[in-house]
N, C-alpha and C positions, 0 to 999 in steps of 0.2 A: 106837533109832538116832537119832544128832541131827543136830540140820537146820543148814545151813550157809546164814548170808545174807549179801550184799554191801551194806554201807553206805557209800556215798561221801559224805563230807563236807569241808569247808575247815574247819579252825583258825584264828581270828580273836583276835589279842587284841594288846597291848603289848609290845614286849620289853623288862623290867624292867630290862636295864643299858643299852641303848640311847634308851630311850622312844620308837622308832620302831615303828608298825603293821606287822603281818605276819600274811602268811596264807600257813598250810601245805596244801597239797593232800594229802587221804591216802584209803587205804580200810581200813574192818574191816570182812573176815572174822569173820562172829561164828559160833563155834560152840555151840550152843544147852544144849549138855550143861555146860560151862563159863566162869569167866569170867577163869580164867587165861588171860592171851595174852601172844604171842610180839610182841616188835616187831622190824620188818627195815629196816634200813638201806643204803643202796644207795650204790655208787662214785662216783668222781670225776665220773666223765661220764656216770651212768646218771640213773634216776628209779623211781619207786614198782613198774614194771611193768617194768622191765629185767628181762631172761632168766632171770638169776640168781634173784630174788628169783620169780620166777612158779614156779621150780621148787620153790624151798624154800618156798613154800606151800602147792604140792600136798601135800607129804609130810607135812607141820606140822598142817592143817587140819584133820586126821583126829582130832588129840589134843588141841588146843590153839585157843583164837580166835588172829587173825592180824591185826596191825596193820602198814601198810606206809605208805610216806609222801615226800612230796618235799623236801629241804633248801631252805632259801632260795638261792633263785637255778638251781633247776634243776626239768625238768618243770613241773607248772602251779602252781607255788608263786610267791607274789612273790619280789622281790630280784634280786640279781643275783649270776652265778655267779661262783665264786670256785678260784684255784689252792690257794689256801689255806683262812684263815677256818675254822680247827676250834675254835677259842672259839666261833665263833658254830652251827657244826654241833651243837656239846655243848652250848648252851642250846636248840637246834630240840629235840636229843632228852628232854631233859627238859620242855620246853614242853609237845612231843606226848604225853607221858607225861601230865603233870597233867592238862591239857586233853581228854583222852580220857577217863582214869578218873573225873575228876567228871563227863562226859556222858552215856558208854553202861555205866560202873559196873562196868567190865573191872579185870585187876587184872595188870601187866606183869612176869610174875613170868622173862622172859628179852630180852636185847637180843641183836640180831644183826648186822652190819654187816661189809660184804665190802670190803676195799683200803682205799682214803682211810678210810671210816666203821670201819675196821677199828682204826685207831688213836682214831682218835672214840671206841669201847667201851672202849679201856684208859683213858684220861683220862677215861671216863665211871664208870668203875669206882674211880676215885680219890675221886670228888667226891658225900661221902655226902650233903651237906646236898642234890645235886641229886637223885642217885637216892636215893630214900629209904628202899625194901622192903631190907632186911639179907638174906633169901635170894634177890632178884635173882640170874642167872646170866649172862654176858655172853662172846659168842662172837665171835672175829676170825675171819674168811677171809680168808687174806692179807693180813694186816696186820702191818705193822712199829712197831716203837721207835725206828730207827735213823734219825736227819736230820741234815740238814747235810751233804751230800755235795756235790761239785762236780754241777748241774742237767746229765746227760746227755739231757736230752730236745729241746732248744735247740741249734740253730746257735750257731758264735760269732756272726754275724752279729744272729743275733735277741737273745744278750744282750748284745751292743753298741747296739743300736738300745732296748732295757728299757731298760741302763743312762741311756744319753742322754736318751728320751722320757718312760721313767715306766713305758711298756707297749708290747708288741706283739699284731698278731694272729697266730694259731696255729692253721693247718691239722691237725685231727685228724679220722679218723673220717667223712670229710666235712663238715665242719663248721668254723668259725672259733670261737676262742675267746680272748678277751683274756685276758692274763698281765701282769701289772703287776708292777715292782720290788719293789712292799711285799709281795704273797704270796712271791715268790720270798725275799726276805731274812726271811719271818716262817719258810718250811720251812726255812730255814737254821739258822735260830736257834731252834728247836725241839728240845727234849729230853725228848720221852714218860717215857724211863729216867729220869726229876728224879717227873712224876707220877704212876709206879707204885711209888713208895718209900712213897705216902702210904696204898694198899690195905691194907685190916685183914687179919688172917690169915683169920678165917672166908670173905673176899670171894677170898682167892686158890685156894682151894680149887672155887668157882664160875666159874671163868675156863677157855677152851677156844680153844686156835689150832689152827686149820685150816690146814692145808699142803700145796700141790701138789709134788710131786717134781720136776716140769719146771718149775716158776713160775718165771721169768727176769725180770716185773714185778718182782717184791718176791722178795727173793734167798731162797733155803731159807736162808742162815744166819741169818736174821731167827726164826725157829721156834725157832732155839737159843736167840735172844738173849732168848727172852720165858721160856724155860727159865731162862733163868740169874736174870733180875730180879723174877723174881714164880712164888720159889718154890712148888710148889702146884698151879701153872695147868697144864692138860696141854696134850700136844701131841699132835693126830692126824691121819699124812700118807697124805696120797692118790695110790695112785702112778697113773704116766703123767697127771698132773693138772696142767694151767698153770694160768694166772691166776685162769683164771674157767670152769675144772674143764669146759673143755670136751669132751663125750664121755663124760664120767664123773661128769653133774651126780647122777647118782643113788647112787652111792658116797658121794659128800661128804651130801646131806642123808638119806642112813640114819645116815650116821657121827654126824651135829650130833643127829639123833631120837634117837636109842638114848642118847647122852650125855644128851641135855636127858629125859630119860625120869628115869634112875638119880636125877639132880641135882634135880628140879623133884620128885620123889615121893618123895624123903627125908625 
């Protein structure tokens, strides 16, 4: 039987296109029997220990070690949080990768990331030089391709007030959250479908979108759209499932095990 241990530690180091310090908050699950591990990624507004990811480590930990972690600027990670900034989420996730595998000597042979980090996996799946393992497998829940839409999440009021100031604050969640002009016009100007053209064939065959049937965040015709542009990648829908599979987290992470099982032991 192998023993399962909780290591918490901070990532400390440079960011190589920035040359600005950061430190990532994260924890491995190390599972003793092996040193493949899964890494999880968490939403727009979650952190290392959101719901989401605490469930898909239950399930995970039994097969796999378990790497979980905070982007910059959210949970106890430096920086500041961002509406946008998935260049800078796609060198955290490779950061966390290096910096991990040269410490505890694990080896990331799966990414996972729900909504925002959802598209974070398809751009991270494009970019070989970052991820570097060739059978990596990389999983979206609820993650889209598709941006640049008119920001339905804003008053006019508040994008008249972005537009003029730069930024506003944003009631979500209980919580205030700044939104500034430059994220709003970077999701605008964002096209994932330009960075899954660059995935090899062997890498589209590794790819897996997770889809709630009710998901009204990230539309069900997003599931198509990753069907259509990255031949190869499956698609597996969860019914009565929204955003963040609530009620039915246990569907979705048998559906991601049983896939990362076939894929990870090929």
């Amino acid at each position: 039987m192998s023993n399962i241990e909780e290591i918490p530690f901070t990532a400390q180091y440079t960011d190589k296109t920035t040359n600005k310090e950061v430190s990532l908050s994260a924890i491995l699950t190390k599972n003793s029997s092996t040193s493949d591990t899964i890494l999880l990624c968490h939403g727009m507004f979650g952190s290392k220990n959101s719901s989401l990811n605490l469930h898909l480590l239950s399930g995970l930990k039994n097969f796999w070690s378990v790497l979980r972690f905070d982007f910059e600027g959210n949970g106890d990670s430096s920086g500041e949080w961002s509406y946008a900034d998935y260049e800078r989420e796609v060198r955290n996730i490779s950061d966390i990768i290096e910096y991990s595998q040269d410490k505890y000597g694990i080896k990331i042979v799966a990414i996972i990331g729900h909504s925002k980090a959802g598209a974070d996996v398809f751009i991270s799946a494009s970019r070989p030089n970052l991820i570097k393992n060739e059978k990596c497998c990389f999983v979206s829940l609820g993650g889209g391709l598709t941006f640049g839409k008119p920001e339905k999440r804003f008053t006019k009021d508040e994008l008249d007030k972005c537009r003029k100031e730069g930024e506003f604050l944003w009631e979500h969640n209980g919580k205030k959250w700044k939104i500034t002009q430059q994220a709003i016009d970077e999701r605008k100007n964002m096209n994932p479908k330009n960075e899954v053209k660059n995935i090899s064939e062997q890498r589209k065959k590794l790819i897996l979108q997770v889809h709630g049937r009710e998901d009204t965040s990230t539309p069900v015709e997003e599931a198509y759209v990753v069907e259509k542009e990255i031949p190869g990648a499956e698609v597996i829908w969860i019914e009565k499932a929204n955003h963040f599979f609530k009620g039915v987290e246990n569907d979705m992470v048998n559906a991601v095990v049983d896939w990362l099982k076939k894929k990870i032991n090929n």
